[in-house]
C-alpha positions in Angstrom: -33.0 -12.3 15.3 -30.9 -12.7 18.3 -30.8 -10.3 21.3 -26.9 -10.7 21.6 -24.1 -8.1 21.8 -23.1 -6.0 18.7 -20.3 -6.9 16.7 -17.6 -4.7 18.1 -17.3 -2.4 14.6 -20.9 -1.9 15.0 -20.9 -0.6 18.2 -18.2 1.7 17.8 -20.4 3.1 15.3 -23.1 2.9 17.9 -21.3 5.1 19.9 -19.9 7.5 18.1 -23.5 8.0 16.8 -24.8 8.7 20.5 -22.2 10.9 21.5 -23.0 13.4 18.0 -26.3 13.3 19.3 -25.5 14.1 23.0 -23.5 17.1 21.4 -26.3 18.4 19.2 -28.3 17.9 22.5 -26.4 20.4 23.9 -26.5 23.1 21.5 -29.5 23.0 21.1 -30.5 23.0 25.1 -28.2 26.2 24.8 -29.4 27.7 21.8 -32.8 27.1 23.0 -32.2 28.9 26.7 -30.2 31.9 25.4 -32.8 32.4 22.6 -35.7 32.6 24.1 -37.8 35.4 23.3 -39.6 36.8 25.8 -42.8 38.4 25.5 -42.7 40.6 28.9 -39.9 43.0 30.0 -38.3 40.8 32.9 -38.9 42.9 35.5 -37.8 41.1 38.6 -33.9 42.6 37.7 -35.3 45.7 38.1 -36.8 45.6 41.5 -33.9 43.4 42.6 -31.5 46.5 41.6 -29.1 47.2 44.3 -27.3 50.7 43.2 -23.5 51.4 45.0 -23.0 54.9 46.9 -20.5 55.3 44.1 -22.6 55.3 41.3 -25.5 57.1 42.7 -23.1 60.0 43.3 -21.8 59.5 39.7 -25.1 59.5 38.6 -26.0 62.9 40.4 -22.9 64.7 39.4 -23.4 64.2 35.8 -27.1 64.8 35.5 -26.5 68.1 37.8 -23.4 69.2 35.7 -25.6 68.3 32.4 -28.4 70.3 34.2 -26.6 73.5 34.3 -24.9 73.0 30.9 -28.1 72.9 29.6 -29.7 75.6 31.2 -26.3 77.6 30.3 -26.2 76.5 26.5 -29.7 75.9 25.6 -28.6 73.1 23.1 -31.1 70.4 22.6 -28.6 67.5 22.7 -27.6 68.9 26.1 -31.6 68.7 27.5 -32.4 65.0 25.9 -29.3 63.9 27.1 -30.5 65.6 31.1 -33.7 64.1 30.3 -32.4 60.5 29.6 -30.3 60.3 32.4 -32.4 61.8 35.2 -35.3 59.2 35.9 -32.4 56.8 35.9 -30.9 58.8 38.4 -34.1 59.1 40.5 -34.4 55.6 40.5 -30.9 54.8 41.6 -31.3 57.5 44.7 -34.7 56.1 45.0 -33.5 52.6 45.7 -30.6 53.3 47.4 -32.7 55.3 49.9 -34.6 52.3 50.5 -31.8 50.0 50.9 -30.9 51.8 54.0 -34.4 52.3 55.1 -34.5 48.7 55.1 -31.8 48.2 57.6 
């Protein structure tokens, strides 16, 4: 068998074969990045949280205005709803106080 160049139908075949294969390279570097499951919460989004003045005080106003609507209305909606939103709250003031600290 000789080592010479492909006859020029054949290697338009050639190359229409690698390019599929480059695509399906592709989708499956994708697929396989995006669907990677993770076994551990990724914390390092957490700590690297940065919360605006603006949200923190969005933050407080509702949990404060749920806080009395509860307290006023005794509905249990009202209090799971206070007690989902607080620690979030806290964390944002939390954070945000320590952003300035750090300055």
């Amino acid at each position: 068998m000789t080592t010479g160049r492909l006859p020029d139908h054949e290697q338009r075949i050639l190359d229409e074969v690698e390019r599929a294969l480059r695509r399906d390279r592709r989708r499956l570097d994708r697929r396989l990045r995006t669907g990677r499951l993770r076994r551990r919460p990724d914390l390092s989004r957490v700590t690297h949280y940065r919360p605006h003045v603006l949200t923190v005080g969005l933050l407080l106003a509702v949990s404060i205005a749920l806080l009395v609507t509860g307290i006023v209305t005794s509905r249990p909606a009202v209090i799971w709803t206070f007690a989902a939103v607080w620690p979030l709250t806290l964390f944002a003031v939390f954070r945000l106080v320590c952003r300035w600290t750090e300055r």
